[in-house]
C-alpha positions in Angstrom: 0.0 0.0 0.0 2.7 2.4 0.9 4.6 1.8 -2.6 1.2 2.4 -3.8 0.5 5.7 -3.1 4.6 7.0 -3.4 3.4 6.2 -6.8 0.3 7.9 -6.9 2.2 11.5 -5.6 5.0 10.9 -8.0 2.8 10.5 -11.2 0.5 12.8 -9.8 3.0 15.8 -9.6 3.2 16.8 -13.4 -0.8 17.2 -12.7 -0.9 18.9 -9.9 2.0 21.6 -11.2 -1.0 22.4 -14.2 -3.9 21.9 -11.8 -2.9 23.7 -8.6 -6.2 25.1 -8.0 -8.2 21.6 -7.6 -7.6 20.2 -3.8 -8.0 16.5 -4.6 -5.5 14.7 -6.4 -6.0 13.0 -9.8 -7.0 9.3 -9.5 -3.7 6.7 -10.5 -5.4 5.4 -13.5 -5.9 9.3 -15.3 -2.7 10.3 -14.3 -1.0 7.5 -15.9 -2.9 8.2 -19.3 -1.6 11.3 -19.3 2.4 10.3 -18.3 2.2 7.2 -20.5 0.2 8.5 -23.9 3.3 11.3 -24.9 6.4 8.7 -25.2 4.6 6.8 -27.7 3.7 9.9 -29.8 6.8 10.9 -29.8 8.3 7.6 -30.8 6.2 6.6 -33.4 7.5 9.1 -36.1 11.0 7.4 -36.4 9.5 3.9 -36.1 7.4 4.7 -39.1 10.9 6.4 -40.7 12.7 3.5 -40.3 10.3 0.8 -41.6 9.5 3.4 -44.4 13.0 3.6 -45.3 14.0 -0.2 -45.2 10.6 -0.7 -47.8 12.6 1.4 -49.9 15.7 0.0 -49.8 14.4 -3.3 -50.5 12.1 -2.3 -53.1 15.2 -0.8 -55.0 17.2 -4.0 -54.6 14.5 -5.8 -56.1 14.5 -3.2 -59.0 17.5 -4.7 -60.4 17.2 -8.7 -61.2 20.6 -10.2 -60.4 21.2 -11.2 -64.2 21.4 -7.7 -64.9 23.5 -6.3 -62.4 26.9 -7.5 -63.9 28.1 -5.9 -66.9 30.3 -8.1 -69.5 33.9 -8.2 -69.7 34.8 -5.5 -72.4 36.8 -7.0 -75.9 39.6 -5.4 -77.0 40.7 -9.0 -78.9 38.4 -11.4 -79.2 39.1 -15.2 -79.7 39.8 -14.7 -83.6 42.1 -12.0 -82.9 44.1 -13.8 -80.3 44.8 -16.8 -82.7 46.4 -14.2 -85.2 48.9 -13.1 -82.5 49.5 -16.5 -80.1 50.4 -19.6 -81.8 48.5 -22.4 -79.4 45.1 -24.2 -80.2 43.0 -26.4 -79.0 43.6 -28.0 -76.0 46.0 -25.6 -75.2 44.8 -22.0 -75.8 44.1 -20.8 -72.5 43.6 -17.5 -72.9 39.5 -16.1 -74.4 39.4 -12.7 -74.5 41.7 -9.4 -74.1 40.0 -7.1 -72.1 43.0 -4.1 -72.1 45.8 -3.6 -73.7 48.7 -1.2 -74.0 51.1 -1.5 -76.6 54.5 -2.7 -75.4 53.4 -2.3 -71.2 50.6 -4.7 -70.3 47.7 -6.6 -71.4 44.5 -7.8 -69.2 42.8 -10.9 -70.3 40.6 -13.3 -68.8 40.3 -17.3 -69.3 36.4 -19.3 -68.2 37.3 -21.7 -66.4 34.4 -24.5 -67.1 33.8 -27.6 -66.5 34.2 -29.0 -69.8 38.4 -28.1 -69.8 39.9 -31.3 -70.8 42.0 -31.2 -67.9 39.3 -31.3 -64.8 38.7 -34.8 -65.3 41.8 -36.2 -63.7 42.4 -32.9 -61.7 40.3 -33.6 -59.7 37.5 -36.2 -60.3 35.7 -35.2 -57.1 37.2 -31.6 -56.7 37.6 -30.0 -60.2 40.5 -27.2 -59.3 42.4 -26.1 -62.1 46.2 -26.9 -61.9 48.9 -24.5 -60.8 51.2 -24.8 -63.7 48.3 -24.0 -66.6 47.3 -20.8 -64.5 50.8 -20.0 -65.1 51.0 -21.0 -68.5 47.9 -19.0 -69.3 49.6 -15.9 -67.6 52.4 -16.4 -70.1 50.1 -16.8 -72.4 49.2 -13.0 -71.8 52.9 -12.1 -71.4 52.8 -13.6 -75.4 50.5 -11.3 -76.6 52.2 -8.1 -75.0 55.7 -9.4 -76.5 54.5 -10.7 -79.8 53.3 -7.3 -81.1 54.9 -5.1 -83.4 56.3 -2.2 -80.8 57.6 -4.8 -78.7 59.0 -7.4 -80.6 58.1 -10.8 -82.5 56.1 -13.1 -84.6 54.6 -16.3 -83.6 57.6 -18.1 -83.8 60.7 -16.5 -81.7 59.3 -16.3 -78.3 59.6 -18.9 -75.5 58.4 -18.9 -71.3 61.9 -19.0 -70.1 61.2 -18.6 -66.7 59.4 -18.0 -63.6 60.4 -16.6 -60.2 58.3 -16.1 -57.0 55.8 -18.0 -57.3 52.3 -18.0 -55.0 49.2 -19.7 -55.5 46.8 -17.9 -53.3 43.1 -19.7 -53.9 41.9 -22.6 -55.5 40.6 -21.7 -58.9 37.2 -24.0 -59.8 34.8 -24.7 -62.3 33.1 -21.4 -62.7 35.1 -19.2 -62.2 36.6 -16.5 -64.6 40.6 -15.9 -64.4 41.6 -13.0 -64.4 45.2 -11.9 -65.5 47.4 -9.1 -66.2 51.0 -9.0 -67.4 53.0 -6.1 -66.8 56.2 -6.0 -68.5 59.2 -5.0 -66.6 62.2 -5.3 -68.5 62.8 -5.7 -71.9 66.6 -6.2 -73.2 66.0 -6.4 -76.6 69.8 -6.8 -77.4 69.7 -10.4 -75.6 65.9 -10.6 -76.7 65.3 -11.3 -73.0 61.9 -10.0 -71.3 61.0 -9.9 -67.5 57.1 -9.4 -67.1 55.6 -9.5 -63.6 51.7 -11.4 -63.3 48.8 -11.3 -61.5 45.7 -13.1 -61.7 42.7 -12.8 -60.3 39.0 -14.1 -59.5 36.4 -12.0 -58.2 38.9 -9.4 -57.4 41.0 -11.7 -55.2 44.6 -12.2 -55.8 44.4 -16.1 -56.5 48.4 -16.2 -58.3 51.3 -14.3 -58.9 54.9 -14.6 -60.7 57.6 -13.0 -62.2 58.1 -14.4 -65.4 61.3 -14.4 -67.8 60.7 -14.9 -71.8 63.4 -15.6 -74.3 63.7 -14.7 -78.2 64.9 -18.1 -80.7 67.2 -16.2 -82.3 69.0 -15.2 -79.0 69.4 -18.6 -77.4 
């Protein structure tokens, strides 16, 4: 009872301030509707903000159907044109398509990786990864079509992977996913007809393998 009424005087003195002149105090039950009603009136405008704002935000993600939300790879060289410059086929072409170049510096290019690569059937039958050594051979690949241009150097036939120094292999690279590499060429003695190229290759914009990687001219051997 005593807890009771301490409660009764506390809620009771906000009413009292604004109705000094009555000499009986407000009953518990009209003194709480008159405490209790404000908080919630002043709540309820940000509630209503924030649900209003998450409609929207989901309503604009669904705006967008996920097929149309990643644009193709740009093609500076297409399959045809890479065929004229690297001298490779079929089952060893590893590159598809250029997607930047600059003459005699670098060149981006990307290779699908799909499940119908010849070599994913004994690497691995259960766990189809592609092998270390053809991500690097389809980095020097790239390298090939910076060095086989015109303001660089050679034809088809005079350039050879020489080398390769500092080697990582970062993340499995599966069935699915799209390689990513660039070749950036370092060094280029053209007296010796040696070239040092540094690679990169990505997928999804992780670093899955680098290398340094040394090329020779025929002629200079």
């Amino acid at each position: 009872m005593a807890t009771t009424s301490n409660s009764v005087l506390f809620l009771s003195s906000d009413s009292l301030s604004h109705h000094h002149h009555h000499h009986q105090p407000l009953h518990l039950s009209s003194s709480r509707s008159h405490s209790v009603s404000l908080p919630p009136n002043k709540r309820s405008n940000p509630l209503t903000l924030r649900c209003s704002t998450n409609g929207d935000n989901t309503s604009s993600e669904k705006e967008t159907p996920i097929e149309l939300k990643f644009p193709a790879f740009p093609t500076v060289m297409d399959i045809n044109q890479i065929r004229e410059i690297l001298p490779h086929r079929f089952p060893f072409l590893l590159v598809d398509r250029v997607i930047e170049y600059t003459p005699g510096v670098s060149a981006v290019a990307i290779k699908n990786v799909t499940i119908n690569d010849n070599f994913f059937p004994g690497h691995f039958p259960e766990r189809p990864i592609m092998p270390g050594v053809l991500m690097i051979e389809a980095m020097a690949q790239v390298g090939g079509i910076v060095m086989l241009q015109p303001e660089v150097g050679g034809s088809q036939d005079n350039f050879f992977f020489a080398g390769i120094d500092k080697v990582r292999f970062r993340k499995p690279v599966i069935a699915g996913d799209t390689l990513v590499m660039r070749m950036t060429l370092l060094k280029f003695q053209k007296r010796f007809g040696l070239a040092k190229m540094e690679g990169k290759a990505y997928v999804g914009g992780a670093l899955v393998c680098e290398g340094e990687f040394m090329m020779v001219s025929a002629g200079s051997s």
